[in-house]
matplotlib code that plots the C-alpha trace (Angstrom):
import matplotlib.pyplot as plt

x = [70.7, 67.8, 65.0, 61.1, 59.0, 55.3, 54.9, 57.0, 54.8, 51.9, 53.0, 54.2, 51.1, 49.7, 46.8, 45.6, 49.7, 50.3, 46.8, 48.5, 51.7, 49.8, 48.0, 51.1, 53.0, 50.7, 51.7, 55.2, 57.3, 58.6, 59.7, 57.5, 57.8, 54.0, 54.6, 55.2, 53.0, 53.5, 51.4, 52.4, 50.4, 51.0, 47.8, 47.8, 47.7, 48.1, 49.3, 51.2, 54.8, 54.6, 57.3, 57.0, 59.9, 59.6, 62.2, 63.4, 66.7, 68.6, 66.7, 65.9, 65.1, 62.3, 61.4, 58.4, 58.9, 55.7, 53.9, 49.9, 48.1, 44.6, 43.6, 46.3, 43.1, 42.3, 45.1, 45.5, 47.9, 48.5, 48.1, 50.7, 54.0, 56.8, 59.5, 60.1, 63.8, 64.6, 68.2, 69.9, 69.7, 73.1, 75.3, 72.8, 73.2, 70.2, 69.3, 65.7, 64.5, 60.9, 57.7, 56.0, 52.6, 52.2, 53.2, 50.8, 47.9, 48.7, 49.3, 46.0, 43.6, 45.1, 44.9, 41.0, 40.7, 41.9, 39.6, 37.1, 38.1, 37.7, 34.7, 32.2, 29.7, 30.5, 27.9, 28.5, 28.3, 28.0, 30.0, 29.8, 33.0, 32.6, 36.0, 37.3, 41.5, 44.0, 42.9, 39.8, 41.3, 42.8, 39.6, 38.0, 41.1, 42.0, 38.9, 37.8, 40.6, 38.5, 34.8, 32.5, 31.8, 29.2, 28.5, 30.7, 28.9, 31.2, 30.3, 32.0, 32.1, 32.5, 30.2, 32.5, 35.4, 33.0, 32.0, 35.5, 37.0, 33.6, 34.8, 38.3, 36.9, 34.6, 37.6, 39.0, 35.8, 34.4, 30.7, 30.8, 28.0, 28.2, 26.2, 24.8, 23.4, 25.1, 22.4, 20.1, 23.2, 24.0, 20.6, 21.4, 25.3, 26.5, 29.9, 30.9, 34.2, 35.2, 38.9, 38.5, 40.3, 36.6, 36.0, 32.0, 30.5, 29.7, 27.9, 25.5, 24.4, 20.8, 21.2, 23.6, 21.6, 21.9, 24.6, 27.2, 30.8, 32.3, 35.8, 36.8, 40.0, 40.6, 41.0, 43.6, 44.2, 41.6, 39.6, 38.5, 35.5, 33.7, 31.0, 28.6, 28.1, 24.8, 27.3, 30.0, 27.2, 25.7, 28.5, 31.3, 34.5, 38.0, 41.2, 44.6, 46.4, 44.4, 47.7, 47.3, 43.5, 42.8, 45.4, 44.2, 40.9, 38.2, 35.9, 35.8, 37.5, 34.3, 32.0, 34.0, 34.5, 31.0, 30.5, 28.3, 30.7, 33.8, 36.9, 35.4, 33.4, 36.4, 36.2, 40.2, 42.3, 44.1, 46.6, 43.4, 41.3, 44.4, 46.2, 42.4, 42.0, 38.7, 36.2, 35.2, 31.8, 28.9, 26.2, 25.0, 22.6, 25.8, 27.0, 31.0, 33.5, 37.3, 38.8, 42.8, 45.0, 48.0, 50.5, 54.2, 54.1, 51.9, 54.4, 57.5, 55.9, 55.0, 58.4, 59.9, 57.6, 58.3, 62.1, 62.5, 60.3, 62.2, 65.6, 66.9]
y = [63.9, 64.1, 66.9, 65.4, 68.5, 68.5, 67.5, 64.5, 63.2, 64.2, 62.2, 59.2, 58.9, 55.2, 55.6, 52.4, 51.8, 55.0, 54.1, 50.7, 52.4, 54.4, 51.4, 49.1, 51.8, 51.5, 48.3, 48.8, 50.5, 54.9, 56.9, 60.4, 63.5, 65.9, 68.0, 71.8, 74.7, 78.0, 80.7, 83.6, 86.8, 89.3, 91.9, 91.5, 87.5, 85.7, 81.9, 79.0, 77.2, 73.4, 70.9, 67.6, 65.2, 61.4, 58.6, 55.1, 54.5, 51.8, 53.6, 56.8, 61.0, 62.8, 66.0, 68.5, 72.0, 74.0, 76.8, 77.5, 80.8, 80.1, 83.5, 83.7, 81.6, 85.6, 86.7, 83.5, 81.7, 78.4, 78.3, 75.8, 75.7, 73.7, 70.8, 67.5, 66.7, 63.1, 62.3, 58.8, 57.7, 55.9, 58.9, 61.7, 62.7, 64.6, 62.1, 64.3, 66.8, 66.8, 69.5, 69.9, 71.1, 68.1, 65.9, 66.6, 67.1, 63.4, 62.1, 63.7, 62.6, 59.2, 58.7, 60.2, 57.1, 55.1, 55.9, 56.0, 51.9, 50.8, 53.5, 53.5, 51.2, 49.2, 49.5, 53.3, 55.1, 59.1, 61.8, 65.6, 67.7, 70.2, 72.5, 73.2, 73.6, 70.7, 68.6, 68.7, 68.3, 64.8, 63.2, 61.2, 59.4, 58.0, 57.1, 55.4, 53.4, 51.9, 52.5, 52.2, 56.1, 56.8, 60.3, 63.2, 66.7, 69.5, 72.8, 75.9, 79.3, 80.3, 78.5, 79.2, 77.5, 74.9, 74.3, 74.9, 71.8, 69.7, 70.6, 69.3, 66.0, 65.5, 66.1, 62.5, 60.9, 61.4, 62.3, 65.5, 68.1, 71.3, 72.2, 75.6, 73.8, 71.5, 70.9, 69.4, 66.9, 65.7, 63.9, 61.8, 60.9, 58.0, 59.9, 63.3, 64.9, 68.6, 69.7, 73.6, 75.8, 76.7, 78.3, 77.9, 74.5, 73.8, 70.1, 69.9, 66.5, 66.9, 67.0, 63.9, 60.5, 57.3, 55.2, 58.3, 58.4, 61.5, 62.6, 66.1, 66.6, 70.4, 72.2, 71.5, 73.8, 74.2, 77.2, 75.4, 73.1, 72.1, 69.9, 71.3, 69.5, 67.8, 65.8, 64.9, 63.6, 61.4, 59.9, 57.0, 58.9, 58.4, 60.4, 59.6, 60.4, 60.8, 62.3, 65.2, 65.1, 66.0, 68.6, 70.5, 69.1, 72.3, 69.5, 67.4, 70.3, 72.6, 70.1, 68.6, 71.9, 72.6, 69.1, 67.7, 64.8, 63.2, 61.7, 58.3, 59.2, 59.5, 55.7, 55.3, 56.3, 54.3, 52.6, 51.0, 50.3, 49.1, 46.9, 45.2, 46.8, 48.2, 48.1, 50.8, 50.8, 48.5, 48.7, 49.7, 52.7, 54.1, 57.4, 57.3, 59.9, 60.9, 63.3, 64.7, 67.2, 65.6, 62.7, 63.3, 59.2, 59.2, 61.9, 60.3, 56.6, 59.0, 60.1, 57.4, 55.8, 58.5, 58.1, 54.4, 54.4, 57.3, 57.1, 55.2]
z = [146.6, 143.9, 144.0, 143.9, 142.3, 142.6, 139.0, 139.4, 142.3, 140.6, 137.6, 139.9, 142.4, 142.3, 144.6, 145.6, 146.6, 148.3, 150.7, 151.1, 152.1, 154.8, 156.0, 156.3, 158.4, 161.4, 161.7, 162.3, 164.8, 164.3, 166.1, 165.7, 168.2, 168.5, 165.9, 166.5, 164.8, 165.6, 164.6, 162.2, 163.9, 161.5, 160.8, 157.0, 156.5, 159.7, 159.4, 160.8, 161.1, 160.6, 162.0, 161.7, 161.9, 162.0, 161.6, 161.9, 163.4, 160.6, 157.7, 157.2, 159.3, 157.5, 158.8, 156.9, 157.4, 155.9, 156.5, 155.8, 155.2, 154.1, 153.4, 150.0, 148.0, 148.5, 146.4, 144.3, 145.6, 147.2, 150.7, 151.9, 151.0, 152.2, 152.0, 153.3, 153.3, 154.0, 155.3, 156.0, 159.2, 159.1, 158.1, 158.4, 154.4, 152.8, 150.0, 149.3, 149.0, 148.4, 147.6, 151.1, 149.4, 146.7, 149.6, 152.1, 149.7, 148.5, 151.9, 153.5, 150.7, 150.9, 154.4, 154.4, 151.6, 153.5, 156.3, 154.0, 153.2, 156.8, 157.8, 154.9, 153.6, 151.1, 149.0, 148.9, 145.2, 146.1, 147.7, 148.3, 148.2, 150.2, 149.0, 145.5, 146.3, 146.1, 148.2, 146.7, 142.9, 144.1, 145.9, 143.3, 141.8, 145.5, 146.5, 143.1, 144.1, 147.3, 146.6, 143.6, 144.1, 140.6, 141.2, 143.2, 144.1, 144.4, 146.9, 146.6, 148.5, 145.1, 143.2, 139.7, 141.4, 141.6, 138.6, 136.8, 139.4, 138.1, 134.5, 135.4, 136.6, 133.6, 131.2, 133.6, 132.7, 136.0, 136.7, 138.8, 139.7, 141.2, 144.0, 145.7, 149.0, 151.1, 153.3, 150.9, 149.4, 152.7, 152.9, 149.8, 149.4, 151.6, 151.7, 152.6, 152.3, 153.9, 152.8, 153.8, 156.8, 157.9, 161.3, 160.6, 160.7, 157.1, 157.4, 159.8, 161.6, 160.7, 157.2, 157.6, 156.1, 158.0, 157.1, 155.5, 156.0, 156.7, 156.8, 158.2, 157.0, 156.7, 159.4, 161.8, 165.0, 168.4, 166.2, 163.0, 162.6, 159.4, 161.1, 164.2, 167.9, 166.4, 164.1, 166.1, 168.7, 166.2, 164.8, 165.6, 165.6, 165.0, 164.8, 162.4, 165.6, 169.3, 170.4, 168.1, 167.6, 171.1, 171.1, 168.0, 166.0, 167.0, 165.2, 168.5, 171.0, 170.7, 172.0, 174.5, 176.1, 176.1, 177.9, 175.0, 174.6, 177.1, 175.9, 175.6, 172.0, 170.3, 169.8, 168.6, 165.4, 162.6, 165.2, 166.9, 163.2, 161.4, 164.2, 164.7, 168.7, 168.2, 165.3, 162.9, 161.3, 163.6, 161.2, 158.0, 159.8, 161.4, 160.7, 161.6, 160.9, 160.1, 161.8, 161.0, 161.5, 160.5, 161.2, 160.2, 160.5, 157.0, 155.4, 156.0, 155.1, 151.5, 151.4, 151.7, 149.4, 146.3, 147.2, 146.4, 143.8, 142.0, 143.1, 140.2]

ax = plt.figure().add_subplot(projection="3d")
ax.plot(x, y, z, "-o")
ax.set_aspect("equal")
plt.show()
């Protein structure tokens, strides 16, 4: 059995290969049970239970067990933690054990790239951040890796966190601005990525400019939402997983409960883009978004990836 840290993954991330990795497994045939999440209802720092198992029956069991409280940013500390143990499917032995946190945050921003690949504009060359944790921290290295992206704006609740991530990228020879108002931002970048656990709508669809890419990649149960109705009207959407999306994305919940949208918006997710059954972007004047809450296919296709890369 061998032990996968965060810093080894860190170290060993090849982005433009780990998107491949995700795209390549929607191709193929898993077996991959709904998730189960079960909230954590304590008074002091409520949160939630994550299980996510996935497998394929001649090579290998993954299952992720993590947990995330978003209000520890509040006492400076991480707010997921968790493993991903990966077993043989032939004799059921644990041959990983993997960092749940450093996983998902790979797997998520890659995925969103990916997204971002198919869903984007080509010609695209800016992007707001709206979030300054992890996920955030990883954003411009994977999707460098699939757009010509010049300039990245960075928003902040807290505007110093902000501008310390912007000093991280700079150090990476990236050109990164902080920003005080989304609002204004969202009417010039042609890409726009929100990695927070909001329960306000943060990017608003009037603000959005014709032609931006958005991926809303944050939140992840029925009560979170980091875009309004307004955007999720305009734009051509698509789930990782419809299965889950329509079970727990507030993003596209809210507004279907309110009757300002039906079933038939969500246009499809990546098993539709990727295996060519419906099309992603129409036109260049298009505004399409990305929504996810999470596929345990992508984290045991990144499992599995860091395994057989590192095992010897």
């Amino acid at each position: 059995m061998i032990n996968l840290n965060a810093e080894v993954l860190s170290k060993h991330q090849k982005f433009i290969k780990i998107i491949t990795e995700i795209k390549k497994s929607y191709k193929k045939s898993f077996k991959v049970p709904p998730r189960v999440i079960h909230e954590i209802k304590n008074k002091i720092n409520p949160g939630n239970l994550f299980i996510m198992p996935a497998w394929e029956n001649d090579k290998y069991i993954g299952v992720k067990v993590s947990t995330s409280f978003p209000s520890n940013t509040k006492i400076n500390k991480p707010s997921i933690h968790g493993r991903y143990i990966l077993f043989s499917s032939k004799t059921g032995i644990v041959l990983a054990v993997i960092d749940g946190a450093e996983l998902t945050a790979i797997r998520t921003v890659a995925s969103a790239a990916l997204a971002t690949s198919i869903l984007s504009r080509k010609d695209a060359s800016s992007m707001l951040i709206v979030g300054t944790g992890k996920l955030a921290s990883k954003i411009p290295f994977f999707y460098r890796s699939v757009r010509s992206i010049k300039t990245f704006y960075v928003w902040g609740r807290n505007f110093y966190k902000a501008k310390k991530l912007c000093d991280y990228f700079k150090k990476k020879k990236i050109n990164a601005i902080p920003v005080k108002n989304i609002n204004e931002v969202s009417k010039i970048v042609d890409i726009i990525s929100c990695v927070t656990p909001s329960k306000k709508s943060l990017v608003l669809g009037k603000d959005v400019s014709k032609g931006c890419h958005i991926d809303l990649v944050g939140s992840f149960n029925t009560s979170m939402r980091e875009s309004d109705d307004n955007l999720i009207k305009r734009g051509r959407v698509f789930f990782d997983n419809k299965e889950g999306g329509f079970k727990e994305a507030g993003d596209v919940l809210i507004p279907l409960k309110k009757k300002l949208i039906s079933k038939s918006h969500i246009k499809g997710d990546f098993y539709d883009l990727i295996q060519g059954r419906i099309k992603g972007r129409e036109h260049d004047q298009q505004v399409t978004i990305y929504k996810s809450v999470g596929d345990a296919l992508q984290d045991y296709c990144i499992a599995r990836y860091f395994y057989k890369f590192l095992k010897n």
